[in-house]
C-alpha positions in Angstrom: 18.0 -2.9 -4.1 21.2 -5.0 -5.3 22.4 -5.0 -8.8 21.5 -8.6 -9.1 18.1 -8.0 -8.1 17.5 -5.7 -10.5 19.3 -7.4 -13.5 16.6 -10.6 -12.7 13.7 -8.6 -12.4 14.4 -7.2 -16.0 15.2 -11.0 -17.5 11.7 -11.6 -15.4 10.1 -9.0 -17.7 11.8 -9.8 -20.6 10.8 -13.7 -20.3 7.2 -13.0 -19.6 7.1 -10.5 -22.7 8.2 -13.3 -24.6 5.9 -15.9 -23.2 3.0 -13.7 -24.4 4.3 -13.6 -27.5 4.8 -17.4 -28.7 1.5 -18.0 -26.1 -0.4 -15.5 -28.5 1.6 -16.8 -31.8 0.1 -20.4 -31.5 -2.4 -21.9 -33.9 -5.8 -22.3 -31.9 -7.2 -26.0 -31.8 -10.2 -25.6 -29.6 -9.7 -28.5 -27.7 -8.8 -27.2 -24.2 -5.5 -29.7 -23.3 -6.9 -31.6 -26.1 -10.2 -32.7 -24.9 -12.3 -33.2 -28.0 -11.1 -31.5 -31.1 -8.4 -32.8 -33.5 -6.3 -36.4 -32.9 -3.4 -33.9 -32.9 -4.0 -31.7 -29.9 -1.9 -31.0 -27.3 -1.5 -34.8 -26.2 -0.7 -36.4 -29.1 3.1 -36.9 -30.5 3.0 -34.3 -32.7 1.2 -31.2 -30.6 3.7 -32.1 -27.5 6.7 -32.1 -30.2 5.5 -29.1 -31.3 8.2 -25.8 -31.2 5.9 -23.2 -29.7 4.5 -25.7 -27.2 8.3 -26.4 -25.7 9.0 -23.1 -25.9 5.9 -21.7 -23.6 7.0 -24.4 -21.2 10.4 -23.6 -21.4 9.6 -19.9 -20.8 6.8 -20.6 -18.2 8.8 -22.5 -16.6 11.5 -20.1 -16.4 9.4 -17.7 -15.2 7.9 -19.6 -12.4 11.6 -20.2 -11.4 12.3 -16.5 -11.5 9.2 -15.7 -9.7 10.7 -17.7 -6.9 13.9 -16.8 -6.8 13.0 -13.0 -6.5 11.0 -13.4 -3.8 13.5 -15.4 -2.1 15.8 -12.9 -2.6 13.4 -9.8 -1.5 12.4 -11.7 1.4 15.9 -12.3 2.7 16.9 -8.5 1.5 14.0 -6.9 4.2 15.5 -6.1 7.8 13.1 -6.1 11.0 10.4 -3.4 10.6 11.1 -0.1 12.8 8.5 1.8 14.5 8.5 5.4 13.3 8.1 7.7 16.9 9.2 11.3 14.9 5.8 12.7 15.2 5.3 11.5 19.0 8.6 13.4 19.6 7.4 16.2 18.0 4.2 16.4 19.7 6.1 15.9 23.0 8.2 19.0 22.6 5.8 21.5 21.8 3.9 21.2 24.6 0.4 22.5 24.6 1.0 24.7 20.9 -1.1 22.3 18.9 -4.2 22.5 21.4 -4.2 26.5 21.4 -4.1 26.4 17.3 -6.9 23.8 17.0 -9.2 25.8 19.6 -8.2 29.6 18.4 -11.2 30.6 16.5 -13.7 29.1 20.0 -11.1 30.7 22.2 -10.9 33.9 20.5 -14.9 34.1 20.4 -14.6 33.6 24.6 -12.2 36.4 25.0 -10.2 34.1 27.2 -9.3 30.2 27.6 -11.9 28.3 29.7 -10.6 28.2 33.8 -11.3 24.1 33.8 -8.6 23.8 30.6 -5.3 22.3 31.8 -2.3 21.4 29.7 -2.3 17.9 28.5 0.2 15.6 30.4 3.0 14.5 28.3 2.7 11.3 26.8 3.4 8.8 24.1 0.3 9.4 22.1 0.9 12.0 19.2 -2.9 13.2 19.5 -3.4 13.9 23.2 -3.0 17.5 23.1 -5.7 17.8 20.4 -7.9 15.4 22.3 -7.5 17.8 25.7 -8.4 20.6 23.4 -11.7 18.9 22.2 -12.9 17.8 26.2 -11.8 21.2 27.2 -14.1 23.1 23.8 -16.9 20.3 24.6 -16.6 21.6 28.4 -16.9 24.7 27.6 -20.3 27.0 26.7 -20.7 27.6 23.2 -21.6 31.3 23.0 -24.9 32.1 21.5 -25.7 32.4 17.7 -28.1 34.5 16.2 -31.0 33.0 14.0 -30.2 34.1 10.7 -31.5 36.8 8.8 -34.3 36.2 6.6 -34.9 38.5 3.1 
């Protein structure tokens, strides 16, 4: 993030904090934009000459500006979007590890691996190995389970 970035988005804050303040330090007239209520609302001489009314529009306006500006500037500061591919690499080099650890406790209850099991083929997708160990433990018999004991 550049320094001039930074240095708006803190006169941002510091503008909008201020803007709440003389917003919440006006008298309330009830009229909503000076329909109904008092001859001097908003639209009259005096309520549009008022201080705290050119000073929220001068601050609301500023921020508006600001608001602009730094998403002008954020927009032009972003580069083209990469695609991450660490974790297919990382699948791709250890091979068929990650299907043996998610089928150990089904392949340790067998004895041995099923004989229809083969090593997934290498390939883009970061999940293929576990998705050759599910077919191959769905293939497989589950061993039978004793109904448990009753007290």
């Amino acid at each position: 993030m550049s320094s001039l970035f930074t240095f708006l988005l803190v006169v941002q804050a510091l503008v909008a904090a201020a803007m709440i303040g003389v917003i919440l330090m006006q008298k309330s007239e009830g009229g909503g934009l000076g329909v109904g209520g008092s001859p001097a609302g908003l639209l009259s001489a005096r309520g549009a000459a008022d201080f705290m009314t050119r000073a929220t529009t001068v601050l609301a306006t500023a921020f508006v500006a600001l608001s602009i500006l730094l998403a002008a500037m954020a927009s032009v500061g972003r580069s083209g979007s990469t695609i991450d591919t660490s974790l297919s690499k990382s699948a791709q080099t250890s091979g068929a590890a990650p299907s043996s650890s998610l089928t150990g406790p089904a392949q340790s209850a067998q004895g041995t691996a099923p004989a229809n099991a083969a090593p997934a083929p290498a390939s883009d997708d970061p999940l293929a190995a576990a998705a050759a160990a599910a077919a191959s433990q769905e293939a497989a018999p589950a061993p039978a389970q004793a109904p448990p004991a009753k007290k």
